[in-house]
C-alpha positions, 0 to 999 in steps of 0.5 A: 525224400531220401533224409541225410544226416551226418553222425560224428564219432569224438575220441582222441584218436580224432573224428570221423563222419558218416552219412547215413540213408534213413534218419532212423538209422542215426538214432540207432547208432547213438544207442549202440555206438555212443560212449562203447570203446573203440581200441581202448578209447571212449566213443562219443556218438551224436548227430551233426550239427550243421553251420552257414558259413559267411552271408547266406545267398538264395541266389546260389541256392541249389534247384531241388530235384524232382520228387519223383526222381527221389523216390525212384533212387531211394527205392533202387538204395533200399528196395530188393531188385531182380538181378540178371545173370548173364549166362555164358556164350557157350551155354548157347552151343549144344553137343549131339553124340552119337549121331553117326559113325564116322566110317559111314562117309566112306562110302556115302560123303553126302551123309554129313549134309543130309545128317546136318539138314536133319538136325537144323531142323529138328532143332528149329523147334527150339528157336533160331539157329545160329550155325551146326557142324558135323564133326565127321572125324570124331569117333564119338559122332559129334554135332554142334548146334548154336542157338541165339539164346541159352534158354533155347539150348537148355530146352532142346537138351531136355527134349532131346536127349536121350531120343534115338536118331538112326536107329542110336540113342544119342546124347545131347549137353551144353558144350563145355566151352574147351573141348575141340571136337576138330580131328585132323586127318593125316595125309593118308587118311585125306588120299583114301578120302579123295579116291572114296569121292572119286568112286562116289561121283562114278556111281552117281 
C-alpha cells in the first residue's frame, strides 16, 4: 500500500507542501531540511498534520481500491522497467551497392527484373519483405529493400555485406533516411532508351 504524507516547510517567505511516496522519505527530509537555511531564512520542516473539517459522514467515505491495484502502481513509481525504443522507419530500409552496372540495361532491360527477383529473394531469409527497388540510373548500382521490421534489416546488413553478387563485392547499409537514389534521365537519354528496347524486342 502506497503511504503518503504530507511535509510542510515554515519560513517567513510562507509555506509549502510536498507529497512524498514512502514515509521513510518524510523522516529523511526532517533530518536533512529542518532548521537548514533557505535564501537567508530558517527552514522548519515536520510532518503534516491532518484535521476533519465540519461532522464526519461515512456515507461520503471513498471506496478503497484494490490491494492488488496498489501494489502494481507503487511498483511502476518505484520499480526499474525496461524501456522501449522506438526505432526509426528508415532503420527498416537496407541500400545494396554495386549490384550492377547501369549500362548493363542497355542491351538486356530485363536485367533489372531478374536482378530484383534475386535479391527478394535472398533477402526473404531474413523476414518479410515490404517492397525492393532497382535504381538502374545511379552509378553507384543502387537496390533498396523494405523489411517489416529494423531487426530483420540489422540481420541482413551483417550477413550480406561484404558478400559477392555477379562476380562484384557489394555493400550493404541502412538507408540514411535523405538520400534519393532517383536519377532522372534526360530526353536524350530516355529516346536511346526507347530504341535500346525496340532492338531488344527485334532480337526476342
Amino acid at each position: 500500500m502506497v503511504s503518503v504524507v504530507i511535509s510542510r516547510l515554515w519560513g517567513n517567505f510562507g509555506a509549502c507542501l510536498y507529497i512524498l511516496l514512502q514515509v521513510e522519505s518524510v523522516d529523511l527530509a526532517i533530518r536533512l531540511l529542518d532548521e537548514s537555511t533557505f535564501k537567508g531564512e530558517k527552514l522548519t520542516v515536520e510532518k503534516a498534520k491532518f484535521q476533519l473539517k465540519g461532522e464526519y459522514n461515512a456515507t461520503f467515505r471513498k471506496k478503497k481500491k484494490g490491494k492488488k491495484r496498489k501494489t502494481n502502481t507503487q511498483e511502476k513509481l518505484l520499480g526499474w522497467r525496461e524501456l522501449t525504443v522506438k526505432r526509426s522507419k528508415n532503420e527498416r530500409i537496407v541500400i545494396f551497392k554495386n549490384m550492377f552496372d547501369p549500362k548493363e540495361f542497355e542491351d538486356d532491360p530485363v536485367a533489372i527484373t531478374e536482378i530484383k527477383d534475386d535479391v527478394i529473394k535472398e533477402c526473404k531469409k531474413f523476414g518479410q519483405v515490404k517492397k525492393s527497388i532497382v535504381f538502374d540510373r545511379h552509378p553507384e548500382g543502387v537496390v533498396s529493400v523494405a523489411f517489416k521490421e529494423p531487426e530483420m534489416a540489422d540481420e541482413c546488413i551483417s550477413t550480406m555485406n561484404g558478400r559477392f553478387f555477379g562476380g562484384k563485392r557489394i555493400s550493404v547499409e541502412l538507408w540514411d533516411g535523405t538520400t534519393d537514389y532517383q536519377v532522372e534521365e534526360t530526353s536524350k537519354e530516355r529516346e536511346e532508351r526507347l530504341k535500346n528496347w525496340e532492338k531488344y524486342l527485334e532480337k526476342s
